[in-house]
N, C-alpha and C positions, 0 to 999 in steps of 0.2 A: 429811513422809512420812505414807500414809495408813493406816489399820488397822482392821479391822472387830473386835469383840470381843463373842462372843457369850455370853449367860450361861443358866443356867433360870430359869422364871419360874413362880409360882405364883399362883393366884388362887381365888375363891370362884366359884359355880354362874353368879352373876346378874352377872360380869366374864366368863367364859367366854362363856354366853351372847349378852353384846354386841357380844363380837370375833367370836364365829360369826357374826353379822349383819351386820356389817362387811364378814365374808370374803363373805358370798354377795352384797351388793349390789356389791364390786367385782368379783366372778367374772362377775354380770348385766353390770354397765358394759362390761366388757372384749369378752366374747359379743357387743353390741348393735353397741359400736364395731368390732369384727369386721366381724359382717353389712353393716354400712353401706360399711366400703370395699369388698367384697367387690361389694355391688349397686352401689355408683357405678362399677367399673372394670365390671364388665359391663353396664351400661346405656349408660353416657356414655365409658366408656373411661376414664374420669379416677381420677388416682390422688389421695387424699385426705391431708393430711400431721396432725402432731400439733395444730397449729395451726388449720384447719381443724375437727378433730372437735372440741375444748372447745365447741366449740357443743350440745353431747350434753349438754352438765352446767351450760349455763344457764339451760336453761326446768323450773328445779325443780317451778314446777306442773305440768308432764307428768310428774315425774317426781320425787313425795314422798317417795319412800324419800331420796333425795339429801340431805334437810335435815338430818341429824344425821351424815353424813358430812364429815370433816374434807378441804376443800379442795384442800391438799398429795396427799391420798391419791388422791382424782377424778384429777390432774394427773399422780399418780406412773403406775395405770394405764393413762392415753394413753402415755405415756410407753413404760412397759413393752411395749405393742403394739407405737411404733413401732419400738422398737431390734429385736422378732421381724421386722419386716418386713427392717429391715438389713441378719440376720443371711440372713433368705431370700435377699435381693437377692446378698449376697457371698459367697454359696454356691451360685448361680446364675452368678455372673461367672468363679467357680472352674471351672465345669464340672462340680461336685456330682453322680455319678446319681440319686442322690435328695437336690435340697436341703432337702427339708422346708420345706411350706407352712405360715405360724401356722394351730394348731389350735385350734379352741372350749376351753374350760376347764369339766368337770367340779369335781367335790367335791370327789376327790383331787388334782387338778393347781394347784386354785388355792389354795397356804397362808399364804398374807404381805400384808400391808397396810403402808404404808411413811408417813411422818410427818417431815414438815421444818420446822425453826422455829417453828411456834406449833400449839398444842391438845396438848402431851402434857407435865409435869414431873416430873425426877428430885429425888426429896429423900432423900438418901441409898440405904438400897436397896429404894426403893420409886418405881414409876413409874406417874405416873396418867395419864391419858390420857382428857379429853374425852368423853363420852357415851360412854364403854365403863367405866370401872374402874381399879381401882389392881392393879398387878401388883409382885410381890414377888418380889426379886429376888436369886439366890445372886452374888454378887461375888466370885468365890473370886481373881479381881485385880483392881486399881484398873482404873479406866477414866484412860487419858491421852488427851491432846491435844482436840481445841474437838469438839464434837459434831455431827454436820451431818446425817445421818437415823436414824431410829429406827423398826427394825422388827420388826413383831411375825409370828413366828410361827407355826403350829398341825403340829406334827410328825405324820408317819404314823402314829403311836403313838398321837396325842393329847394329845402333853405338849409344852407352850408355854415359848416362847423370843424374847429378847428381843434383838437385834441392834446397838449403837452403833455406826455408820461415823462414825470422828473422822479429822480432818486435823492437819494440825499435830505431830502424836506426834514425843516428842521421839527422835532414835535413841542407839543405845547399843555405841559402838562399842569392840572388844575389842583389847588389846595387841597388835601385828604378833608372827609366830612365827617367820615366815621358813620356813616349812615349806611343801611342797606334797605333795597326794596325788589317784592316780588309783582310782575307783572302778569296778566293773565289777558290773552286776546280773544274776542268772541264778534260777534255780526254786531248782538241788540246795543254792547257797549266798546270799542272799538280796545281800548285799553281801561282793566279793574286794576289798580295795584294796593299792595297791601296796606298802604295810609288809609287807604276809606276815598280814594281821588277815583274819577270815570273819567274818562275822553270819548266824546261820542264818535261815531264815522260820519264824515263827509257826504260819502256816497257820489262823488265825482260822476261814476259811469252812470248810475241811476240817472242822478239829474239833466243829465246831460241825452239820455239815453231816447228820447223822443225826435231831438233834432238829430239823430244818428240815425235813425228807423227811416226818416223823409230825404235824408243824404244816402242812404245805402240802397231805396227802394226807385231814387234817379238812376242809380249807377245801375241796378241791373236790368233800366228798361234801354238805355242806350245802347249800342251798336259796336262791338268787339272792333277796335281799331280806330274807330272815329274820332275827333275832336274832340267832341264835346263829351266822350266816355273821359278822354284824357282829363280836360276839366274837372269834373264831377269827380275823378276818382283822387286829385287833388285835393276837392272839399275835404272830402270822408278822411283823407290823410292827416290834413288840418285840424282837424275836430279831436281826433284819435290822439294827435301829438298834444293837442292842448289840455283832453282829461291827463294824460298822462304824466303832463308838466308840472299841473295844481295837485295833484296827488306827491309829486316828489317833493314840493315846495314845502306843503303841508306834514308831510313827514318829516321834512329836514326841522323843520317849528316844532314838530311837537317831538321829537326825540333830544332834541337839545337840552331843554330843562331838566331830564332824567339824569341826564352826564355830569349836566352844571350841580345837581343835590347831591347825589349818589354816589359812593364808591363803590360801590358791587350790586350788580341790577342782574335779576333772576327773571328768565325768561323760557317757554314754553319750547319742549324740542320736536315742532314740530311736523309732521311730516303731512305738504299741502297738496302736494303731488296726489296720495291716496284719497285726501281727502274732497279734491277737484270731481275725484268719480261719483260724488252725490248729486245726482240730473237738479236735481231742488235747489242746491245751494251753492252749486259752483261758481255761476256769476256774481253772486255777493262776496261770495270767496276773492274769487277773482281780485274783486274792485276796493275787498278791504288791505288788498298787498299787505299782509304778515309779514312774509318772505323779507321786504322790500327793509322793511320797519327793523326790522331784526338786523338786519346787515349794517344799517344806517346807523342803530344801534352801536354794534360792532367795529366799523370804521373810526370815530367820531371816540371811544372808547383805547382803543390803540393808540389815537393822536393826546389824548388827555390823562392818559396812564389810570384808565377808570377798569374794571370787569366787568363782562359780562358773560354770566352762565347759564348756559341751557342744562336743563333738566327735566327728567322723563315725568308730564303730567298725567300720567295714569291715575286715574281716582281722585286727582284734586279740588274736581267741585263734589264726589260724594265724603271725602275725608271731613273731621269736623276739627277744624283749626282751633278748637279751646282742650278736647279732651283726645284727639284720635280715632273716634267711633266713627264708625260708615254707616252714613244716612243716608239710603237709596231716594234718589228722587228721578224724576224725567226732567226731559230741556223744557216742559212747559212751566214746573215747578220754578220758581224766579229767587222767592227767599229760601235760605238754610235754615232749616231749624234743628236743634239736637234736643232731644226728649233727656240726655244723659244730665251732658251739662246746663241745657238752658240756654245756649248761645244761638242768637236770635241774629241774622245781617245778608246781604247778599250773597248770593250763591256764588259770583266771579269773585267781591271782595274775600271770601272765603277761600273760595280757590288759588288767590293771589300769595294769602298767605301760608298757603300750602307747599306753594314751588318756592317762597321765598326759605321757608321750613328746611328742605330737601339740597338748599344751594349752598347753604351755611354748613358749613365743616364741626361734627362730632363734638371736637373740644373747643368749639370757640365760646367766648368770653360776653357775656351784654357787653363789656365795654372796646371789644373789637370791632363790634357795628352798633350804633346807638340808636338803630332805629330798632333793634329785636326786644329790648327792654321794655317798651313800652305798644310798638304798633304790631307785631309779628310775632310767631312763635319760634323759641328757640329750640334747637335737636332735641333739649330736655324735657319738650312738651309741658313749658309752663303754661295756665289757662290763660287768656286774655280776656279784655273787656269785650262788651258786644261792642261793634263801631256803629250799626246803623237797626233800626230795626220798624220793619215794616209790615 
C-alpha cells in the first residue's frame, strides 16, 4: 500500500533561500520545455515525448544554472509536463469544452521540487538536502513503509513542507462488525445515515467568511507590485490555508467513527462538479467538501480492509424506505411521509436508507450486515420502524 505523509518544515533564511532558487530554476525548465514542444508541433507538426526533451538538461554549459540541481528533480519536471500533456490529451478524447491546454508556470503556480533516491538525507527529524539545506521537521507521526520521493514544498502562505511518498506501508486492518450503513450528504445536515445519526456542517468558509471580505477588499485597493500588496496578499493566503486546515481536521474526526463501526458504508455517487453550476448553492457546496469526505472515506477504508460503495442516488429522498412508493416532495418539504405505509421520519434519514438499500447485494443475508435487520432495508424490501417522526 502506498501513502503520502506530509509534515511542516522549518528552516533558516540561507535554506529558504536555496529552495526559492530551486523553485525558480524548475519553474524556468518547465516554461522552456513548454515553448519547445509548443514550437516543434507548430513548425514540424511533431509531437515531442518525455524522452526526447532530457536533451534540455544535457548541455549544462548552455545552461549553468543546472549544475547544482539535483538530477531526479530535472527528470521529475519533464515528467510533470508530460503527465499535463496526458491529462489535456484525455480531456480532449472526453470531449472536454474546455480541456485546458498546459499553461506557463508563474511564481505562484510553481511550489514543489520533487527528489528520488540520492541527494537528499533523513536523520531523524531533520532532512538535508544537497545544495539547499537541512529542513526541520515536525513528526507529529512516524513515517511507515520504504520512502520513494521526497518533496519539498513552498505553501501560499510561505510556510514549507515536506512530503514522504512510501510504498510498502504496512496496513492496519480492524475487527469485522457485521454492521452496514448508508450515508446521505446534504447543506441543512452535513451527514443523515441510516441509524437515525445527523452531523451538522461546520461551515468553516461562512464563518470565517467576513474577516476574508476585509482581507481581500485590502488586497485590491493596494498597488500591483508593492509591498504591502505582497503582505496583504499573504494575510488572505493565511486565512484561506487555515479554513482549509479545520475543514480537513474535522473531516478526518468525523469520518473516522464510520470506519471504526462499519464494515460496508454506502455513499452517494456524486457528481459535484454539475452541481457547482447552481449560482445559489455553490459556495455552500463548495465549503461542505463531499468530494473531500468521500475520499477520506475511501483512503482510511483501504488501510482498515473496511468498503465503501458508491451508489446512484437517483430518487432517494423521493423513494419510501418502508414500502418502495414514490412520494413526490420538494427540497422545502423536510419530513417524509408515506400515505401507503405510514412511515413517518426525515426526508435525508430516509434517503440514507435508500442508498444503503441499493449497496447491499440481491442475495445477502440480515446476518451478513447486522445493521439491515433492524435499522435498513434489505433488497427484499422488508418494512422498517418509523426512526423519528416529526
Amino acid at each position: 500500500m502506498r501513502r503520502t505523509y506530509k509534515y511542516r518544515a522549518y528552516c533558516n533564511e540561507a535554506t529558504a533561500k536555496h529552495a526559492r532558487i530551486w523553485l525558480a530554476i524548475c519553474r524556468k525548465l518547465y516554461n522552456r520545455a513548454l515553448e519547445e514542444r509548443i514550437t516543434a508541433y507548430q513548425g514540424d507538426k511533431k509531437s515531442l515525448s518525455w524522452y526526447d526533451q532530457r536533451t534540455l538538461t544535457r548541455p549544462k554549459v548552455e545552461h549553468p544554472e543546472l549544475e547544482d540541481l539535483n538530477s531526479t528533480a530535472i527528470d521529475e519536471v519533464l515528467e510533470r509536463l508530460h503527465k499535463a500533456y496526458q491529462a489535456f490529451f484525455r480531456r480532449v478524447k472526453q470531449g472536454k469544452e474546455k480541456p485546458g491546454f498546459p499553461r506557463f508556470a508563474n511564481y505562484d503556480r510553481y511550489r514543489s521540487f520533487v527528489l528520488q533516491g540520492s541527494g537528499w538525507k533523513l536523520n531523524e527529524d531533520r532532512l538535508e538536502i544537497r545544495n539547499v539545506g537541512v529542513f526541520k521537521i515536525r513528526l507529529h507521526r512516524p513515517i511507515e513503509g520504504v520512502i520513494k520521493r521526497v518533496s519539498v514544498v513552498r505553501g501560499a502562505s510561505g510556510k514549507w513542507y515536506v512530503c514522504f511518498s512510501c510504498d510498502k506501508v504496512p496496513e492496519k486492518p480492524l475487527a469485522p462488525t457485521g454492521l452496514a450503513v448508508g450515508l446521505d450528504m446534504g447543506l441543512s445536515a452535513f451527514i443523515a445515515d441510516s441509524d437515525g445519526g445527523m452531523v451538522l456542517p461546520p461551515k468553516f468558509f461562512r464563518v470565517s467568511e467576513a474577516r476574508l471580505r476585509v482581507k481581500q477588499r485590502a488586497l485590491a485597493r493596494c498597488k500591483k507590485g508593492s509591498n504591502r500588496r505582497r503582505g496583504v496578499k499573504e494575510q488572505v493566503a493565511k486565512l484561506h490555508e487555515k479554513i482549509a486546515n479545520q475543514r480537513k481536521d474535522w473531516i478526518c474526526k468525523t469520518a473516522l467513527p464510520y470506519i471504526e463501526k462499519y464494515d460496508l458504508i454506502a455513499v452517494e455517487n456524486l457528481s459535484v462538479r454539475n452541481m457547482l453550476k447552481n449560482k445559489f448553492l455553490a459556495k455552500s457546496i463548495s465549503d461542505a467538501a463531499w468530494t473531500q469526505f468521500i475520499s477520506q472515506l475511501e483512503n482510511k477504508a483501504e488501510e482498515t480492509h473496511r468498503q465503501v460503495v458508491k451508489v446512484n442516488a437517483r430518487n432517494t429522498s423521493q423513494l419510501c424506505s418502508g414500502c418502495g412508493e414514490i412520494v413526490k416532495k420538494t427540497l422545502a418539504v423536510r419530513v417524509h411521509r408515506c400515505n401507503h405505509c405510514g412511515l413517518v421520519l426525515d426526508r435525508d434519514i430516509n434517503a440514507a436508507r435508500n442508498i444503503l438499500g441499493r449497496a447491499v447485494p440481491a442475495d445477502a443475508k440480515p446476518l451478513d450486515y447486522q445493521g439491515l435487520s433492524a435499522n435498513s432495508q434489505s433488497a427484499s424490501g422488508a418494512q422498517l420502524a418509523p426512526a423519528c417522526e416529526r
